[in-house]
N, C-alpha and C positions, 0 to 999 in steps of 0.2 A: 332279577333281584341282585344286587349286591353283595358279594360275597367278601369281601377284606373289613374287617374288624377296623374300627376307629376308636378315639377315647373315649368319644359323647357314644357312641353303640354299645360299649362293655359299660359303660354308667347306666344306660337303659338299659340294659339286659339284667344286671345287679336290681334294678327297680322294677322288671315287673315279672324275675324268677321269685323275689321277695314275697310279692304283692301276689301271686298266684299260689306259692309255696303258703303265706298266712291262710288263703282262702282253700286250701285243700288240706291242710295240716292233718283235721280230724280223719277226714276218709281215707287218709297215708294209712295213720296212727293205727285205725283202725283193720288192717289187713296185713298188719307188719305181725308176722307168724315165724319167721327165720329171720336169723338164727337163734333168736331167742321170742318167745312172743311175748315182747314187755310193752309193747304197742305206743314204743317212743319213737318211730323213726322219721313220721312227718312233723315233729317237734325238731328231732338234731337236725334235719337238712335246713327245716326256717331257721334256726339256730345260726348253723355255719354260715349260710349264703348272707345270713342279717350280716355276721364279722366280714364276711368277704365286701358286702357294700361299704359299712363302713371303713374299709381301706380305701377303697375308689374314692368314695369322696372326700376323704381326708388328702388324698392324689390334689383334687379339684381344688381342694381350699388352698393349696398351698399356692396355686398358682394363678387365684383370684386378684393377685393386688397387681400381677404382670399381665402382659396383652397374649403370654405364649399357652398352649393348655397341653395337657399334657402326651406325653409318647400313646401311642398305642401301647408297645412291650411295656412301659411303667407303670398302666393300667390296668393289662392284664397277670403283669408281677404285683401289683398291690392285690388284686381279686385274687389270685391264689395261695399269696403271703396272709392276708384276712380268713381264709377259709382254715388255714395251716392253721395257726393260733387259737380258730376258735372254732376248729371240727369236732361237733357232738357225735357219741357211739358211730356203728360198725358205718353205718351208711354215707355218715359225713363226712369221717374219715379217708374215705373211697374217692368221695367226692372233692375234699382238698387235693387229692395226686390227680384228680384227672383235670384238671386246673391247674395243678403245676404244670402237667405235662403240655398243655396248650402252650403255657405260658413259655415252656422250652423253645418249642419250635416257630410260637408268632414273634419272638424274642430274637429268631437266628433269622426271621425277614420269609418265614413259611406262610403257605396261606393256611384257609381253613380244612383243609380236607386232612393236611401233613399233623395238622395240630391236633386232627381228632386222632386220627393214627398212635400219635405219640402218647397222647393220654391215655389211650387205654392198654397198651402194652403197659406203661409204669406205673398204671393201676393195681395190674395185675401183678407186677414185680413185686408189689407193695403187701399184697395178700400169702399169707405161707401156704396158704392151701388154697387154690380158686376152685370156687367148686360154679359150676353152668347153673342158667337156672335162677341166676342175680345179678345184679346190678353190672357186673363184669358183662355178662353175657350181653347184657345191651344197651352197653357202652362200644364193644368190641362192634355192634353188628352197625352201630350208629357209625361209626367209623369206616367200614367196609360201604356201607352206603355211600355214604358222602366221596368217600373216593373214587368211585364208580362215575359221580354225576356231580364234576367236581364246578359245573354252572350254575347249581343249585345245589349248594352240599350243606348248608344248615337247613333246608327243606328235604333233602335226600336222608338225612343223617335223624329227622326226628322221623320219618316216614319208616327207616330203617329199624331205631329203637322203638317204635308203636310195633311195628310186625312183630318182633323178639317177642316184645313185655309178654304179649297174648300168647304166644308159644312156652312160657316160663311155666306153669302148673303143671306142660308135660314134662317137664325137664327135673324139678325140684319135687320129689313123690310127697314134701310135707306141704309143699302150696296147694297142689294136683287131691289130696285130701282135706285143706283146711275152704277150698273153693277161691281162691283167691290168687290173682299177678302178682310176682314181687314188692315189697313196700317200697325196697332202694330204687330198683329199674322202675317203677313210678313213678319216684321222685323226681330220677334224672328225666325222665319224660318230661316232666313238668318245666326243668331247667331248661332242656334243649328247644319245647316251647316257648319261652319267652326270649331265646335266641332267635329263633325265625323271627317271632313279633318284633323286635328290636332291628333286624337287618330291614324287615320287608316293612312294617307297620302295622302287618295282619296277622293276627292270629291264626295260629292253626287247626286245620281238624281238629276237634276233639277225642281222645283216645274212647275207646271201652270201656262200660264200668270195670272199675277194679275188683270188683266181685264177678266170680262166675260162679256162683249159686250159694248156698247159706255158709256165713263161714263157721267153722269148726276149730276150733284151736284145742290140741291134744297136747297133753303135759308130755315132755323126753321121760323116758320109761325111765334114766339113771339121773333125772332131775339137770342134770348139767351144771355146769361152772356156775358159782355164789354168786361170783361177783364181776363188778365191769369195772377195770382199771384204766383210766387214759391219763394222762400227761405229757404236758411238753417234755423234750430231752436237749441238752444243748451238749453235742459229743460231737468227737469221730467220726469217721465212716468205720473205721476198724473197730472202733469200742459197738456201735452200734450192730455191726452184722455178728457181734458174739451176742450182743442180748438178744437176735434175734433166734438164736441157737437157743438160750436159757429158757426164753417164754415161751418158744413152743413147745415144749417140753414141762412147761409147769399147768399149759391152759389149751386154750382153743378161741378162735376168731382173733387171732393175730394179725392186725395191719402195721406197719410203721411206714410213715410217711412225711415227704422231708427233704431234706438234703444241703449241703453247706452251712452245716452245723447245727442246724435247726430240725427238730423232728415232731412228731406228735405220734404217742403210741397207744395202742388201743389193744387190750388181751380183756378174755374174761378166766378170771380163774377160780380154786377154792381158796388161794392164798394168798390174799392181797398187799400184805406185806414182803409177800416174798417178792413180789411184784414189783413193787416197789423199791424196794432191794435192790434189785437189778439194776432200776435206774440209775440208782446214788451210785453204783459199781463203774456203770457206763458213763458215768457225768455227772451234769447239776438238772434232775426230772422239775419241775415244779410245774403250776395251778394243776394237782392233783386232784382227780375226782373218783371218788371212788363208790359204785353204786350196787346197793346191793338187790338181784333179782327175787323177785315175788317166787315165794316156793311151789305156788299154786293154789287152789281154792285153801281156803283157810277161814278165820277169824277176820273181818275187815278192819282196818287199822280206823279206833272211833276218831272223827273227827273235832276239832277242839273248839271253845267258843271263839277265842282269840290270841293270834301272835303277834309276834314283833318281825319285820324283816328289815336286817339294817348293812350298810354296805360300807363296808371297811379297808383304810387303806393297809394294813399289814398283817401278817398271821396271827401276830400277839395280840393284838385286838380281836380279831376276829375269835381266838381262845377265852378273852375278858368276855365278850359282849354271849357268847357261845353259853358258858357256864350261868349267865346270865336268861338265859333259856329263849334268845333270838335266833333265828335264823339268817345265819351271816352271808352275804354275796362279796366275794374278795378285790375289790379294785387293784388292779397295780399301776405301775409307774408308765404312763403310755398306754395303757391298757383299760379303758374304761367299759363298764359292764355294760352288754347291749340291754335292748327293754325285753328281751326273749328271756336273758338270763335270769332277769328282778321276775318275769313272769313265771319261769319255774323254779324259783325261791316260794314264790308266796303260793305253788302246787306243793314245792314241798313241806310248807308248815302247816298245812293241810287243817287250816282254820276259816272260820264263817267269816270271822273279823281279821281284819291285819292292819297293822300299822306301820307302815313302809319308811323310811329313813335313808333318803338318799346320801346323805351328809357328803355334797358335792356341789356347788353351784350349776355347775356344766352338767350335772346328770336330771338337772331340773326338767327340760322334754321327755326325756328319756324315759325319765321314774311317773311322769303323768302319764304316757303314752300303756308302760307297765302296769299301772292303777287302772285304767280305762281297761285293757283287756282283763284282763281278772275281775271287774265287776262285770263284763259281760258271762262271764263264767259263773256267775253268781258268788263271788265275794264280798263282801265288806271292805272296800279298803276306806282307809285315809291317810294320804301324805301329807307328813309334815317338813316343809321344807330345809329340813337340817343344813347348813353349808359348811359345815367341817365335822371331822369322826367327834370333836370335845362337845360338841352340840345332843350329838346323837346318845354321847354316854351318857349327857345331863339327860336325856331327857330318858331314857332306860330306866334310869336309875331312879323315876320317880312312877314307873310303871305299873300300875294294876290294876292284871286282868279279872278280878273281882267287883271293880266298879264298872257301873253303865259306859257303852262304850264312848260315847262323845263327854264323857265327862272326863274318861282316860287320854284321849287327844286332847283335851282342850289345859288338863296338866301338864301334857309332856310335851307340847307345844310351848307354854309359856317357861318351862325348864330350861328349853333348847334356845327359847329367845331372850333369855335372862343370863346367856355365856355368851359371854366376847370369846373371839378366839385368833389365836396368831396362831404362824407356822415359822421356820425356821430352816432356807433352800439356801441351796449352792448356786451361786450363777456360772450359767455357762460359757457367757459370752460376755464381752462389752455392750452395756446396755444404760438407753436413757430409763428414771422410776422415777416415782413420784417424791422418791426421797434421794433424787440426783443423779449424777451417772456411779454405774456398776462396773466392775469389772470381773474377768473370766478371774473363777476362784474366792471372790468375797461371799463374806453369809451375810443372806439378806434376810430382813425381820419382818415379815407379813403381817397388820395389825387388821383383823377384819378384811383382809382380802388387797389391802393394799398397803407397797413396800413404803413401811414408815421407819427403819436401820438398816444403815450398810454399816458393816462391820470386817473386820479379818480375822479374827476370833471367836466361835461359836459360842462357847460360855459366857464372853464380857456381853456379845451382840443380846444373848439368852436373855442374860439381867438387867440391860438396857430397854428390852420391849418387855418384862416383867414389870420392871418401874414404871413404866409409861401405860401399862393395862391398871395396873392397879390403883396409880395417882386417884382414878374416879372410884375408888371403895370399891370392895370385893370380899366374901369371906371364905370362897375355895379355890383354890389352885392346883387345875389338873394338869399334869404332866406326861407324856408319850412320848418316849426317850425310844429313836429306833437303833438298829443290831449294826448301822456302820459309822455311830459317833466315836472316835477314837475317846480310850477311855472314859466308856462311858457311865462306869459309877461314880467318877470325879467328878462329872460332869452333873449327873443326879445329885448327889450330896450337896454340891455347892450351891445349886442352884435352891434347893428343900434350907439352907442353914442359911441364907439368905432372904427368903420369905420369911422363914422364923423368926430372926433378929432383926429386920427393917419393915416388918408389916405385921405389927400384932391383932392376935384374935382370928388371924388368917391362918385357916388350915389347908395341909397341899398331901394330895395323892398323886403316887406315880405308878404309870404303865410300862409296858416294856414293848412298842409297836412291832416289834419282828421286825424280818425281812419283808420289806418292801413299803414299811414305812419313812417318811419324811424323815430328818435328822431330829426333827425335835417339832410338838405339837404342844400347846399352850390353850389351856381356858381358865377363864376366870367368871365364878358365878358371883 
């Protein structure tokens, strides 16, 4: 069997760790007892490994229009650059550094034996406390394998992590009680299986049930940390090895994981702010997530007849649409929400009915692919295909969940199709549009999806695609003004005293899109 990694072998190994990780998800989920027992971990690892593909193939696209395809090392830097950005809780988190660390030494021209090696030392660097017994323990033993039998060391390395996993309930006394193998060392089971599949073609043995006898899940006698804090961090090395002083100190289950400025940090504590805190100290944290754990048996939270889930490109919206009582998914700039993430958006509005709003053209598969799993789950959805956030507020804003639900889509569908909508982008480059050539630094005026002003001035370019939405009648004018227009209540005013006096009877409301929105967003109803 072939043992050196290629770029088409990391795309298929991304495809059917994916593809095995959806199909085992629940039986993770459900054995995931440490270190907390919230029974999300075969959710974060589909999660991460979903971002870690979509980096590979974003790899692939790029290099679809030339004859060259891409590096190994670029491959498996986009798979572990993918998993960094979008590693869910403690397990995922684990699993982005051991994928960096591959990524290290298939990078420096290592094979695969040196690369498991690597990974699971700065796995464990990565953790403040390792304790045996998890996902570390067999990852470390996967690695000792494969070094051993380095002719077969993606067959050495998963034969190696099967042996562990099964030895893990003696190791860990709350698995070895709750009847149950690790959830993370499972996972990565699962991963390093679809590594063999990928180098060899065949699947590998199947491990052990992950049950070894009924499970038990017992409450921590002092309840444990509230809460689960993760965020990216864009720092230092030096700013970073002091917060990781501060957070062990405020919590427990400390990973950070990272490097060359980029981190992703993961604590659970009682003080999520203070947590948070830290980061701003250390840097700039952002897509914060902050999750608060089930106290234990209690009151089940009722579920509702129906919500909204809607995906937005900036915070400030995300706060408008929020107060408006949707469940928000936060797109940023390059960063588009996988179908895992819309899937546990519409877990967490925890309703029979949902009404999904991708308000993206490009999140169109993505958001069916997320409706399809969730009515398998027994939801309700229905997408409405919104193609910008000014679509999604019209149609919010005509919402109600007191009416039969096909009657509530079938309003907020024609809300959403009764706004035009522009946007208002920087070009980056020299570029042919359909409204001529562009150059690095003009603003371009997006009318429905395609540039119809180039301009040099953001405000004139603003009023020039205002006039031109509006020429064909209109009587509302939304405006999403984001956080890096220079001057940008000048820019709000002129633009509001402008509809006032050159278009009567037309009323305009303004947003403030936060970070990470567009410079300027436009509909007109």
């Amino acid at each position: 069997m072939p043992q050196t990694l290629d770029a088409a072998a990391v795309r298929t190994w991304c495809s059917l760790a994916l593809e095995a990780l959806g199909r085992e998800r629940e039986d993770i989920d459900a054995i995931n007892v440490y270190p907390v027992a919230d029974g999300d971990t075969g959710t974060n690892l589909y999660l991460t490994v979903e971002s870690a593909t979509q980096a590979v193939d974003a790899v692939f696209a790029a290099h679809e229009t030339g004859t060259s395809v891409p590096a190994t090392a670029d491959a498996v830097r986009a798979m572990a650059h993918g998993a960094l950005i979008g590693a869910r809780g403690n397990s995922g988190t684990i699993l982005a550094q051991l994928l960096r660390g591959m990524a290290e030494r298939i990078g420096a021209g290592d094979q695969l034996p040196g690369a498991l090696l690597r990974a699971a030392a700065l796995a464990r660097e990565a953790v403040a406390h390792p304790v045996e017994g998890t996902i570390l323990t067999v990852a470390s033993a996967a690695a000792d394998a494969a070094a051993q039998a380095p002719d077969r060391a993606a067959a050495a390395a998963y034969d190696g992590a099967r042996t562990a996993l099964e030895a893990t309930p003696g190791q860990l006394a709350v698995l070895g009680r709750a009847g149950v193998v690790d959830a993370g060392g499972r996972g990565l089971l699962t991963v390093l299986g679809a590594l063999v599949e990928a180098l060899s073609g065949e699947a590998p043995k199947a491990p052990a049930p992950a049950r070894v006898g009924t499970v038990v899940v017992e409450p921590c006698a002092d309840g444990g940390p509230a809460f689960e804090v993760i965020y990216l961090l864009e720092a230092t090395d030096a700013a970073v090895a002091r917060l990781r002083a501060r957070l062990d100190a405020l919590g427990d289950s400390l990973v950070v994981v990272g490097g060359d400025g980029l981190w992703n940090v993961h604590v659970h504590v009682d003080d999520a702010g203070a947590a948070v805190e830290a980061g701003v100290e250390a840097g700039r944290p952002y897509r914060i997530r902050i999750t608060h754990f089930d106290a234990g048996p209690g009151p089940v939270r009722e579920q509702a007849q129906r919500a909204v889930v809607v995906v937005v490109p900036g915070e400030g919206l995300a706060g408008v649409c929020g107060e408006a009582g949707a469940t928000t998914v936060l797109a940023r700039p390059g960063e588009p929400p996988a179908s895992g993430e819309l899937v546990d958006a519409i877990r967490r509005a925890h309703a029979r009915e949902v009404v999904l709003l991708p308000n993206s053209a490009e999140l169109r598969h993505t958001a069916a692919a997320a409706a399809e799993q969730a009515r398998t789950e027994g939801v309700r959805v229905a997408l409405i295909p919104t193609r910008a956030a000014v679509q999604g507020i019209a149609a919010l804003a005509v919402h109600e969940p007191d009416r039969r639900f096909d009657e509530d889509v079938v309003a907020m569908t024609a809300a959403a199709g009764a706004t035009r909508y522009a946007e208002l982008a920087v070009a980056e480059r020299q570029s042919w549009t359909t409204a001529g050539v562009c150059q690095a630094g003009d603003v371009l005026g997006l009318i429905d999806g395609d540039v119809a002003v180039i301009g040099t001035d953001l405000t004139a370019t603003a009023l020039t695609v205002l006039d031109r939405m509006l020429a064909a009648g209109g009587e509302l004018v939304t405006l999403v003004l984001g956080d890096e227009v220079p001057e940008g209540e000048a820019v709000a005013a002129r633009l509001e005293r402008h509809v006032r006096e050159s278009h009567l009877a037309v009323d305009t409301v303004l947003y403030r899109g936060g970070r990470g929105s567009a410079p300027l967003l436009i509909g007109v109803e």
